[in-house]
SESEPA-307639 format. One record per residue (C-alpha): residue in one letter; chain; z, x, y. Coordinates in steps of 0.05 Angstrom, whole numbers, plus 32768, in hexadecimal, padded with zeros to 4 digits. Layout:
BEGIN
+---------+--------+------+------+------+
! residuo ! cadena !   zz !   xx !   yy !
+---------+--------+------+------+------+
!       A !      A !    Z !    X !    Y !
...
+---------+--------+------+------+------+
//
This chain:
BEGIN
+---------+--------+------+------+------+
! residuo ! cadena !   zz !   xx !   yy !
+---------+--------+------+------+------+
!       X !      A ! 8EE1 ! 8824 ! 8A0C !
!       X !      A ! 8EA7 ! 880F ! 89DF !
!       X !      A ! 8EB0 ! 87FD ! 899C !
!       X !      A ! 8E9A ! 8834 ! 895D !
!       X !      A ! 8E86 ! 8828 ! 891C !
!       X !      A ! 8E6C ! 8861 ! 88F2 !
!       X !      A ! 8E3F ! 8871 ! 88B9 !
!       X !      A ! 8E44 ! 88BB ! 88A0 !
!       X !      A ! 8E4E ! 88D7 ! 88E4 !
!       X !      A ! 8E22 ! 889F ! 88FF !
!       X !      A ! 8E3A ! 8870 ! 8934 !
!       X !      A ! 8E16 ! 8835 ! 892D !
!       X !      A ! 8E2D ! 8807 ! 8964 !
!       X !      A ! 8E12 ! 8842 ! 899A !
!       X !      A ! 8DD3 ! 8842 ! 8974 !
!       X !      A ! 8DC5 ! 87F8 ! 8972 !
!       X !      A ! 8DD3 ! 87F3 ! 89BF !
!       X !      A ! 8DA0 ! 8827 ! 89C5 !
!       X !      A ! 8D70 ! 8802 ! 89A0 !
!       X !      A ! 8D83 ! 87BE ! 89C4 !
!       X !      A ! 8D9C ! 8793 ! 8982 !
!       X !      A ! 8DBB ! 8765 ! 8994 !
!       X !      A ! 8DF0 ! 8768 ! 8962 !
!       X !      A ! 8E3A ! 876B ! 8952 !
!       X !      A ! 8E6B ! 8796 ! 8936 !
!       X !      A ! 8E75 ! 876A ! 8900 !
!       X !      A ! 8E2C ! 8761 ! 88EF !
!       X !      A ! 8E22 ! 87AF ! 88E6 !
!       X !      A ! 8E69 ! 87B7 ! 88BF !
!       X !      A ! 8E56 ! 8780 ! 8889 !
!       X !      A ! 8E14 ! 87A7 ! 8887 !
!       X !      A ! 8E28 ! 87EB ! 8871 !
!       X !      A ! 8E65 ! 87D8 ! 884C !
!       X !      A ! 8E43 ! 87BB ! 880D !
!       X !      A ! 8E1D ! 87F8 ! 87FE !
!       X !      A ! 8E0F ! 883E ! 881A !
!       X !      A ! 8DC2 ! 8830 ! 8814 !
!       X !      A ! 8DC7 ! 87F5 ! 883C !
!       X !      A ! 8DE4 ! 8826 ! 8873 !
!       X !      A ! 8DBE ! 885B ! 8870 !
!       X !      A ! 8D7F ! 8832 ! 8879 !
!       X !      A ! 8DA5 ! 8816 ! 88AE !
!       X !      A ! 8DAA ! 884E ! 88D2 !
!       X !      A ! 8D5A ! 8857 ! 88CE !
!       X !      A ! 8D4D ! 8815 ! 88DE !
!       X !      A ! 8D79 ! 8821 ! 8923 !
!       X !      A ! 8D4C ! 8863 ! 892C !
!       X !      A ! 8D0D ! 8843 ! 892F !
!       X !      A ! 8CF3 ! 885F ! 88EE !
!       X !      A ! 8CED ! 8822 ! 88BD !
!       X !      A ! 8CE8 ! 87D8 ! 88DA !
!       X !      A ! 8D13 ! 87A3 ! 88AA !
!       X !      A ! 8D07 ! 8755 ! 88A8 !
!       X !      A ! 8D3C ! 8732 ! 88A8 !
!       X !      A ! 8D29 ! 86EC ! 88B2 !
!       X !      A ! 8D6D ! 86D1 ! 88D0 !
!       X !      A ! 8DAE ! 86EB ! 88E7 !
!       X !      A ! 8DE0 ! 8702 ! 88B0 !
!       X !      A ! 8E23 ! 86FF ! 88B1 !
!       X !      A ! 8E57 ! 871E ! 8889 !
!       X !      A ! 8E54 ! 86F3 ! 8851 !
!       X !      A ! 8DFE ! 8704 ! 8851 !
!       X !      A ! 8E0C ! 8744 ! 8851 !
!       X !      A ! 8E01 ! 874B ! 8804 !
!       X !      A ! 8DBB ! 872B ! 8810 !
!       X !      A ! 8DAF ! 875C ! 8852 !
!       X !      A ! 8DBB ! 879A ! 8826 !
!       X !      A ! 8D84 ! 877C ! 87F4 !
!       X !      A ! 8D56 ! 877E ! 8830 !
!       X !      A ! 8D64 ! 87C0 ! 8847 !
!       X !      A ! 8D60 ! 87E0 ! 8800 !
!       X !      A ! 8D1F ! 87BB ! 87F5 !
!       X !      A ! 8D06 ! 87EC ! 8835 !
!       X !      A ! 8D1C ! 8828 ! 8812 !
!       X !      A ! 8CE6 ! 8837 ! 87E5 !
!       X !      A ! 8CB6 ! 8831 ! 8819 !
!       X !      A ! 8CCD ! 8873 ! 8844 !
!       X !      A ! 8CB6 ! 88B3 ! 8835 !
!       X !      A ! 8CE6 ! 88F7 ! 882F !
!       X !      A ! 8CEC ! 88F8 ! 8877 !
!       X !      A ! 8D00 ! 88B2 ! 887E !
!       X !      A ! 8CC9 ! 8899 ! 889F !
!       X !      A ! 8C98 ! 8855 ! 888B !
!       X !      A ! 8C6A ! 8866 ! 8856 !
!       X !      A ! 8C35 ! 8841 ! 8860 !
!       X !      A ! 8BF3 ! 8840 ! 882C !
!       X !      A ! 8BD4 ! 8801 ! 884E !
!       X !      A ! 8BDD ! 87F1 ! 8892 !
!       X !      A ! 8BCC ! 87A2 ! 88AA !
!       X !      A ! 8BC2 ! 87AA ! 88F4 !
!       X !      A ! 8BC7 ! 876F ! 8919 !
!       X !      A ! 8BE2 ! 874F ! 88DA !
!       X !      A ! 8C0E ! 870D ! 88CE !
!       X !      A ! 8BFF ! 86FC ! 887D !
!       X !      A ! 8C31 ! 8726 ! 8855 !
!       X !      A ! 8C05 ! 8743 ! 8812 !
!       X !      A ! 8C28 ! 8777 ! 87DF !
!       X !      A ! 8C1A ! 87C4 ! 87EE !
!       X !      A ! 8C03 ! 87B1 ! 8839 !
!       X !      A ! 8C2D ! 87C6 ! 8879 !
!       X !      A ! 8C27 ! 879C ! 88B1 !
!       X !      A ! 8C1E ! 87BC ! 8905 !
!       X !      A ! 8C24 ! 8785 ! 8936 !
!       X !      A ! 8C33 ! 8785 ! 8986 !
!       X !      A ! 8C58 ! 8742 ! 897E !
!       X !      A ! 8C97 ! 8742 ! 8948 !
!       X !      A ! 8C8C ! 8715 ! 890D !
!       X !      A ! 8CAC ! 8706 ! 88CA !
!       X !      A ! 8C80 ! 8733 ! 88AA !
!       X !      A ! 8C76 ! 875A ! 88DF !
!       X !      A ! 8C8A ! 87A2 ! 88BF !
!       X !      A ! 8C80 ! 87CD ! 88FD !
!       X !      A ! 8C75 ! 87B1 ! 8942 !
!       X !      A ! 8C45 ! 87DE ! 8974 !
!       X !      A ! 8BFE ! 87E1 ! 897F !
!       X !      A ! 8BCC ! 87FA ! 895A !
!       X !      A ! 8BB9 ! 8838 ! 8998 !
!       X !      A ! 8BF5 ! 8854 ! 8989 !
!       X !      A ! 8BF6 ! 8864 ! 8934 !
!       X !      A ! 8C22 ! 88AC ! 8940 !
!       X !      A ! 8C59 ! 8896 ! 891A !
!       X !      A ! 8C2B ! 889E ! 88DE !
!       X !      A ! 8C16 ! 88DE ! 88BE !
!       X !      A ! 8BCB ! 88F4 ! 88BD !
!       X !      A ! 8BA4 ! 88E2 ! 8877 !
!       X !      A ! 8BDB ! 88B8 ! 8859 !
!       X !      A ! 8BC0 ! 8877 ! 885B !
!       X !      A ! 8B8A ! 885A ! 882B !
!       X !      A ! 8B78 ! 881B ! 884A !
!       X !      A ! 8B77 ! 87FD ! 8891 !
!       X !      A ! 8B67 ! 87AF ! 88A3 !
!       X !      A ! 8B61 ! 878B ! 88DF !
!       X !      A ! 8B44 ! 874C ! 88FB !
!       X !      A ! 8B2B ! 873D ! 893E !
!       X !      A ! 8B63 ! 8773 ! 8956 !
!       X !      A ! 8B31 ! 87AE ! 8975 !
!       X !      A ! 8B1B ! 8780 ! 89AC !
!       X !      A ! 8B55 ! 8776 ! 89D2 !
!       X !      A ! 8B4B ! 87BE ! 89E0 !
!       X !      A ! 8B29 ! 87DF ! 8A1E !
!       X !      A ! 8AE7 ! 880A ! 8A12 !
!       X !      A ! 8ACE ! 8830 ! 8A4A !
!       X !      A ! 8AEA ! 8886 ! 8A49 !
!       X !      A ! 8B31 ! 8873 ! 8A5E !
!       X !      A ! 8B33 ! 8836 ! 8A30 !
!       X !      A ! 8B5D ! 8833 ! 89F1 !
!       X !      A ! 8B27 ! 8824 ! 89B9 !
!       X !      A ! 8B04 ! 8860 ! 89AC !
!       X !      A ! 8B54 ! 887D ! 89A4 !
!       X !      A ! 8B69 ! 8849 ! 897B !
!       X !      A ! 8B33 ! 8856 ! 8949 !
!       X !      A ! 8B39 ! 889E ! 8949 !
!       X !      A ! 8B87 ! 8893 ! 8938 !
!       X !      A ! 8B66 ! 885F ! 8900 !
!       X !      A ! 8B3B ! 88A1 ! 88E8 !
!       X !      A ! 8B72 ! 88CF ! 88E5 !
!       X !      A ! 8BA6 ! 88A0 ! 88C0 !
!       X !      A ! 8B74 ! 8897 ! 888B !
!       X !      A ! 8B6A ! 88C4 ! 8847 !
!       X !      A ! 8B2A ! 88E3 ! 883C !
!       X !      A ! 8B01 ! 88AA ! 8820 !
!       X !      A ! 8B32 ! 8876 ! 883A !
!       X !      A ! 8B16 ! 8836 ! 8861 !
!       X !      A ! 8B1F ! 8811 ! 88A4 !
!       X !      A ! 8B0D ! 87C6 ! 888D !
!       X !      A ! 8B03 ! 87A5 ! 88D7 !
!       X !      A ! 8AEE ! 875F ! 88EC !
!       X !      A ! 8AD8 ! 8758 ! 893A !
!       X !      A ! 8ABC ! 8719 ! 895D !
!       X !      A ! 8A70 ! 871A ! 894D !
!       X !      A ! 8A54 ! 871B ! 8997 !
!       X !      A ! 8A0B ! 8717 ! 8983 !
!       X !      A ! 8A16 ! 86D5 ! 895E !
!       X !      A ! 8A4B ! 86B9 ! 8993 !
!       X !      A ! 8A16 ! 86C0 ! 89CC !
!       X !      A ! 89DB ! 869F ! 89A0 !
!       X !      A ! 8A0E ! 8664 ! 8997 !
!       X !      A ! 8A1E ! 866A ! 89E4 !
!       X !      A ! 89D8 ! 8665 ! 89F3 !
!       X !      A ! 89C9 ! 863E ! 89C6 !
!       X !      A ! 89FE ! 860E ! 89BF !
!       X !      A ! 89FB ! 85DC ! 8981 !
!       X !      A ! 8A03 ! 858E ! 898D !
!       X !      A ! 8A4A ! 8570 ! 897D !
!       X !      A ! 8A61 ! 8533 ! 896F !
!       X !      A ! 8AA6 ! 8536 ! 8982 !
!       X !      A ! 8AD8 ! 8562 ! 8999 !
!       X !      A ! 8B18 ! 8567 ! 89C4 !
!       X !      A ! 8B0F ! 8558 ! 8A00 !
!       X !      A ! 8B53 ! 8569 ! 8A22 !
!       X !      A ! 8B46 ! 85B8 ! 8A11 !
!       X !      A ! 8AF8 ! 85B2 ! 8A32 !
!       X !      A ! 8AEE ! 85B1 ! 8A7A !
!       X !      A ! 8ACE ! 8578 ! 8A9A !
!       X !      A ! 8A81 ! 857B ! 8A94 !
!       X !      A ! 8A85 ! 85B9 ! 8A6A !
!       X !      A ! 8A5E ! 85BA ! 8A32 !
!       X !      A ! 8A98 ! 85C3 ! 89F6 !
!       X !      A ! 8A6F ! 85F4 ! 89C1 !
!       X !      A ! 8A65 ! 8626 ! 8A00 !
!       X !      A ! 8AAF ! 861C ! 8A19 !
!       X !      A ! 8ACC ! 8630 ! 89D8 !
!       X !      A ! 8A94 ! 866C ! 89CC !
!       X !      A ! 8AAE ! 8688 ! 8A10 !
!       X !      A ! 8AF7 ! 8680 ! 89F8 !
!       X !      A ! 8AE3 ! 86B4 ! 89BB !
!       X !      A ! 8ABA ! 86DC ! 89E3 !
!       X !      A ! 8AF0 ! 86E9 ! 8A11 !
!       X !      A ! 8B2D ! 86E0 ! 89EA !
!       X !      A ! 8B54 ! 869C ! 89ED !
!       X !      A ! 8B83 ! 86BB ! 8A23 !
!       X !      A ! 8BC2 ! 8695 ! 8A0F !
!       X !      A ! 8BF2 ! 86D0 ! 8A15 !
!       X !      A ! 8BEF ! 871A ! 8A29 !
!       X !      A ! 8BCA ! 8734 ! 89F1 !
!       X !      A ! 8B9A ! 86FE ! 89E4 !
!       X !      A ! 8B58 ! 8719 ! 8A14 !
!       X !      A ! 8B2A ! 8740 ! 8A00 !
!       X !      A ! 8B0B ! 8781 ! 8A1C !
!       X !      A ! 8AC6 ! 878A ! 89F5 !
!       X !      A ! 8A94 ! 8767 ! 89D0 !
!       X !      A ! 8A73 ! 8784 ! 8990 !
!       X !      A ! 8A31 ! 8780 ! 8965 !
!       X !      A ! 8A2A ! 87AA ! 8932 !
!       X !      A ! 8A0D ! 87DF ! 8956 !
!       X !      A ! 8A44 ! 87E9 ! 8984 !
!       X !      A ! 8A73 ! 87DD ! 8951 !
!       X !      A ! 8A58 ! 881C ! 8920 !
!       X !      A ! 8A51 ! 8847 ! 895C !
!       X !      A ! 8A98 ! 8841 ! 8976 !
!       X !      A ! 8AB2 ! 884B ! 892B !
!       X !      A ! 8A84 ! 888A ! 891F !
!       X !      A ! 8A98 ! 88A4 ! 8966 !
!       X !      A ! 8AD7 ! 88A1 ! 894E !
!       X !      A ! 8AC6 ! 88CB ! 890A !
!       X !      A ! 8AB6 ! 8893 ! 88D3 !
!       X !      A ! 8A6E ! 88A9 ! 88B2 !
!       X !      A ! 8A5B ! 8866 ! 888B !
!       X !      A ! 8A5E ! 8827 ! 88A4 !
!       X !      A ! 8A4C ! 87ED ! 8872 !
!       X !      A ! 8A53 ! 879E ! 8889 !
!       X !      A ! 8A67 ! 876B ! 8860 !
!       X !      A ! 8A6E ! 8723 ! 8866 !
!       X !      A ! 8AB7 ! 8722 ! 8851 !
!       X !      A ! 8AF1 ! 8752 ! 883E !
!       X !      A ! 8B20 ! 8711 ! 8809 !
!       X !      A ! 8B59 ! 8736 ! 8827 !
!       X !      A ! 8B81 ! 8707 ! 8854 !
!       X !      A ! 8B6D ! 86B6 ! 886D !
!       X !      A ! 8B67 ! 86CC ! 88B9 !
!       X !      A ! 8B32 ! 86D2 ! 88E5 !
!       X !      A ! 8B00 ! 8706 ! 88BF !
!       X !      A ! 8AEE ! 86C1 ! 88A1 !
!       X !      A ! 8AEF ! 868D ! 88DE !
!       X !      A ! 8AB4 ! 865E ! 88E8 !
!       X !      A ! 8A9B ! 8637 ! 8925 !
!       X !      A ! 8A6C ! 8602 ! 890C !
!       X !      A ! 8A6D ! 861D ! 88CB !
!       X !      A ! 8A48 ! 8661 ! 88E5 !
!       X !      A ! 8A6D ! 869A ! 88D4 !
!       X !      A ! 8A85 ! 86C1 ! 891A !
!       X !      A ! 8AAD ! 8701 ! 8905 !
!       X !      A ! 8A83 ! 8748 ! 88F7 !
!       X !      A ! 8AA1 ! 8762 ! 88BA !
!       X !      A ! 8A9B ! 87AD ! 88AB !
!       X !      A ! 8AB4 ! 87EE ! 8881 !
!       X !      A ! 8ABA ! 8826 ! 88A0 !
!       X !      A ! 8AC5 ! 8869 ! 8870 !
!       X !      A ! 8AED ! 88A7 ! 887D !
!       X !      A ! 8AC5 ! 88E2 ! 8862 !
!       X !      A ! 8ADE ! 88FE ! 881A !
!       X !      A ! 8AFC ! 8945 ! 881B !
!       X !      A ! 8AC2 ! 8975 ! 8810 !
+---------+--------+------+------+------+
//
């Protein structure tokens, strides 16, 4: 017979084998047993409503410091005890006070990991503020694709008169460096093929996404014209670009030769009439 442990009515054990921690009964008990908050956030943590970081494993004696953690989540979950989220980092890694990370890989800031097509968990017009960085083109564009989706679900997160801050790969000036390809010096030649010219080998790569794991190709390439007409498509009126957001040091900001590369826009949800 499997072990139990229960929290008000709540057997934990049963729910963290449904959610596949790998954990132990002693782990949970040392947990719950310093303070009912601890526990009860527990319990939401184990239903998939609020993501924790816990760096490393606890044991019983860290259990004081893995209550701190949970209660620290607390105050971030609305009546129904789900996230509540007021600015949402998609794509995100650099942890920044009042910001919520989304991310398909887990990460030590990583606050909720899933993709960006799939926002549901997150009610409409509760969000103020939405960033991302050379995110949207991993995703596919034609009628079936997930773009178009994935901004609408951007849209309808958003307050009226909220914004979608996004940074894409600037296609227009990544082909006039492909075409045009600067002369170099130096560079690495173990990473360039033989006979390749290097400037064009590594425009390619951000063209079509560096394509070191499962996420890293992308789908489309944007200008600003096919930028703004995706984002109004998917409901945003104005569209304003701007050569930098001085949010987060990632690539909104990257330079290849010391050109800029990244389109920068702000997209606005239309105020309430």
């Amino acid at each position: 017979m499997q072990a139990t442990l229960q929290h008000r009515g709540v057997d934990l054990l049963a729910m963290a084998r449904v959610a596949g921690l790998q954990t132990c009964e002693e782990m949970l008990r040392s947990w719950i047993n310093d303070t009912e908050e601890a526990g009860d956030l527990l319990v939401k943590y184990l239903e998939g409503k609020v993501k924790l970081q816990v760096e490393s494993e606890p044991t019983r004696e860290g259990g004081g410091e893995v209550s701190n953690k949970l209660i620290q989540h607390a105050g971030s979950l609305d009546a129904t005890g789900s996230p509540r989220i007021t600015r949402l980092h998609v794509g995100g890694v650099e942890q920044r006070k009042g910001w919520s990370i989304l991310n398909t890989v887990p990460g030590p800031n990583v606050d909720i990991v899933g993709s960006c097509t799939d926002l549901s968990f997150i009610p409409s017009a509760t969000v103020q503020e939405v960033y991302s960085s050379h995110c949207f083109e991993h995703l596919g564009y034609n009628s079936c694709g997930q773009l178009l989706s994935a901004l609408r679900e951007v849209h309808r997160i958003l307050v009226p008169g909220g914004c979608f801050k996004c940074s894409v790969p600037d296609l227009s000036v990544l082909c006039s460096l492909f075409a045009n390809p600067p002369a170099i010096s130096y560079y690495d030649q173990s990473i360039v093929p033989s006979g390749v010219n290097p400037v064009r080998w590594q425009v390619m790569r951000m063209i079509y996404g560096g394509q070191m794991d499962a996420w890293d190709f992308h789908k489309v390439g944007f200008d600003r014209g096919i930028l703004e007409s995706f984002l109004r498509s998917a409901g945003f009126l104005d569209v304003e670009q701007v050569e930098n957001f001085e949010l987060f040091n990632d690539t909104s900001k990257m330079r290849f030769l010391g050109i800029p590369i990244s389109l920068n826009v702000i997209a606005w949800k239309q105020k309430s009439l």
